[in-house]
C-alpha positions in Angstrom: 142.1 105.5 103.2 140.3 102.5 103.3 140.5 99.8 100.3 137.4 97.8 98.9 138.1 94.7 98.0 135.8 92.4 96.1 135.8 88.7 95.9 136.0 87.1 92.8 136.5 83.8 91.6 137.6 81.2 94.1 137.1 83.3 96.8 133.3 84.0 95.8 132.7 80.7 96.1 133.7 79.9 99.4 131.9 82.8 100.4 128.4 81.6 99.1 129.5 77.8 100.6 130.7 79.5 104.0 127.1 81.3 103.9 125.0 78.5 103.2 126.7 76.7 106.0 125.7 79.4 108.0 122.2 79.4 107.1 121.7 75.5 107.8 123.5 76.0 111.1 120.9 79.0 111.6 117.8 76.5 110.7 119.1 73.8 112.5 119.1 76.1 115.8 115.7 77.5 114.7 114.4 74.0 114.5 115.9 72.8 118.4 114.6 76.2 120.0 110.8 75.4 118.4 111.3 71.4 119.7 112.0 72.4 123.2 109.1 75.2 123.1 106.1 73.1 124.9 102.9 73.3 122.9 100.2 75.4 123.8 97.8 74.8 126.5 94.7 72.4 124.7 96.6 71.8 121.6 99.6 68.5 121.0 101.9 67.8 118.6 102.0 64.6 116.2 104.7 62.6 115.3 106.7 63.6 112.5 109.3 61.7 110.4 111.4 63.4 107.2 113.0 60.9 104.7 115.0 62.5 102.3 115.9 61.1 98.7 118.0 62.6 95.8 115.0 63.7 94.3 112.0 64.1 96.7 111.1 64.8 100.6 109.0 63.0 102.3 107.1 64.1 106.1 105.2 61.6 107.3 103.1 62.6 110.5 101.0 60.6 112.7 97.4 61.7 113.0 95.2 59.0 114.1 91.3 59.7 114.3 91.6 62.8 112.1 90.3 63.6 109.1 91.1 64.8 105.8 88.8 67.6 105.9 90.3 68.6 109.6 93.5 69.2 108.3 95.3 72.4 106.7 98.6 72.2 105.0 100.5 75.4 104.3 104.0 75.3 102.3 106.5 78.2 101.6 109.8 77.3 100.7 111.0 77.5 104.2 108.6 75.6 105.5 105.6 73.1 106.5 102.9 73.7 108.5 100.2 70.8 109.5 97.5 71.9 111.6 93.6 71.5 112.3 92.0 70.0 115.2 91.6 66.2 116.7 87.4 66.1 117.8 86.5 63.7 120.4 83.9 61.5 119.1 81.3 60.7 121.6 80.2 57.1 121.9 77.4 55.8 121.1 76.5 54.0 124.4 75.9 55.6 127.8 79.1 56.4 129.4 78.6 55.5 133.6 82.4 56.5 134.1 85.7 57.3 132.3 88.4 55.6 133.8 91.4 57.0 131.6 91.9 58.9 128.8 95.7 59.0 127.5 94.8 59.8 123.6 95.0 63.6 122.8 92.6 65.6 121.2 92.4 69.2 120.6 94.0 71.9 118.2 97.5 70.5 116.5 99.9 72.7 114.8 103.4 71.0 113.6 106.0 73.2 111.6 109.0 71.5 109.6 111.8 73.8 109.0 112.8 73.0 105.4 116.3 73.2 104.2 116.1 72.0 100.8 114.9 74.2 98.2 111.8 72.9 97.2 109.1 72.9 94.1 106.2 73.9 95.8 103.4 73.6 93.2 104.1 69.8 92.8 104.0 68.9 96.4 101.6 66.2 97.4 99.5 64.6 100.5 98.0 61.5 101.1 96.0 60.4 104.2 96.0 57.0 104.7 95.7 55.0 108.2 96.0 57.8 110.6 99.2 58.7 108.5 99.7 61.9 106.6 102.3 61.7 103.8 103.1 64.8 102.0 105.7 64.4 99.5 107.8 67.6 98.4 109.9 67.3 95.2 112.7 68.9 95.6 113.9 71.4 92.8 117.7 71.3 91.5 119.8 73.9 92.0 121.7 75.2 88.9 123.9 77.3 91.1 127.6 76.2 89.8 125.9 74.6 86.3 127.4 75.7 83.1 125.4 76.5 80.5 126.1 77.1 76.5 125.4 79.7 75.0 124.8 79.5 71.2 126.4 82.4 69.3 125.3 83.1 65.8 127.3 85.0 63.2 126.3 87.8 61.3 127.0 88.7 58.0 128.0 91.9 57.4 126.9 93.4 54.3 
């Protein structure tokens, strides 16, 4: 005969910590396996930087030469994708030869992993420079809070 047992208290706990440390291990993995994956033949990858605060994210990615309107932003709460496309601009001036060429152009696609739980309808982006800053406030987690609950009498009668 086998025996259930359930966690309670103490032991509940640890579980849920044991699991989130799990899941960021399982994320951070996630995230190494996609940075060693080359991109796609006519397509690059721009620099990305995450700052994190107490109360906000912040991914800043380098996209020199592109547009606002050439960029797409999607956000779940597991993650950000930048994408769109870098058009070369043709110059003005008759061209005899082109001697180099070591900017990229093409279709971009960038995904950040997020590990933070996130409040999604107040993120925001800003394109300034060549530099794409979207900020992502993060949401606080009431897992663990205590909360009172107000208890009214009632007379009996």
């Amino acid at each position: 005969m086998v025996k259930v047992a359930h966690a309670t208290g103490l032991e509940r706990i640890e579980l849920e910590r044991l699991r989130d440390h799990v899941r960021r291990l399982y994320v951070a993995l996630q995230e190494a396996t996609e940075a060693d994956t080359p991109p796609a033949p006519g397509t690059w990858m721009p620099s990305v930087d995450v700052y994190e605060a107490e109360a906000m994210v912040t991914v800043c990615i380098e996209l020199p030469g592109v547009r606002a309107s050439e960029i797409k932003i999607g956000l779940t709460n597991a993650q950000l994708r930048i994408c769109g496309e870098k058009k070369k601009r043709t110059p003005r001036q008759r061209v005899i030869s082109h001697l180099c060429s070591e900017r990229s152009y093409g279709r971009f696609n960038r995904v950040v992993t997020l590990r933070w739980t996130i409040n999604v309808g107040d993120a925001t982006a800003e394109l300034n420079n060549g530099m794409l800053m979207v900020r992502l406030p993060k949401r606080k987690d009431r897992r663990g809070a205590e909360f009172k609950v107000p208890i009214r009498e009632k007379d009996e009668g």
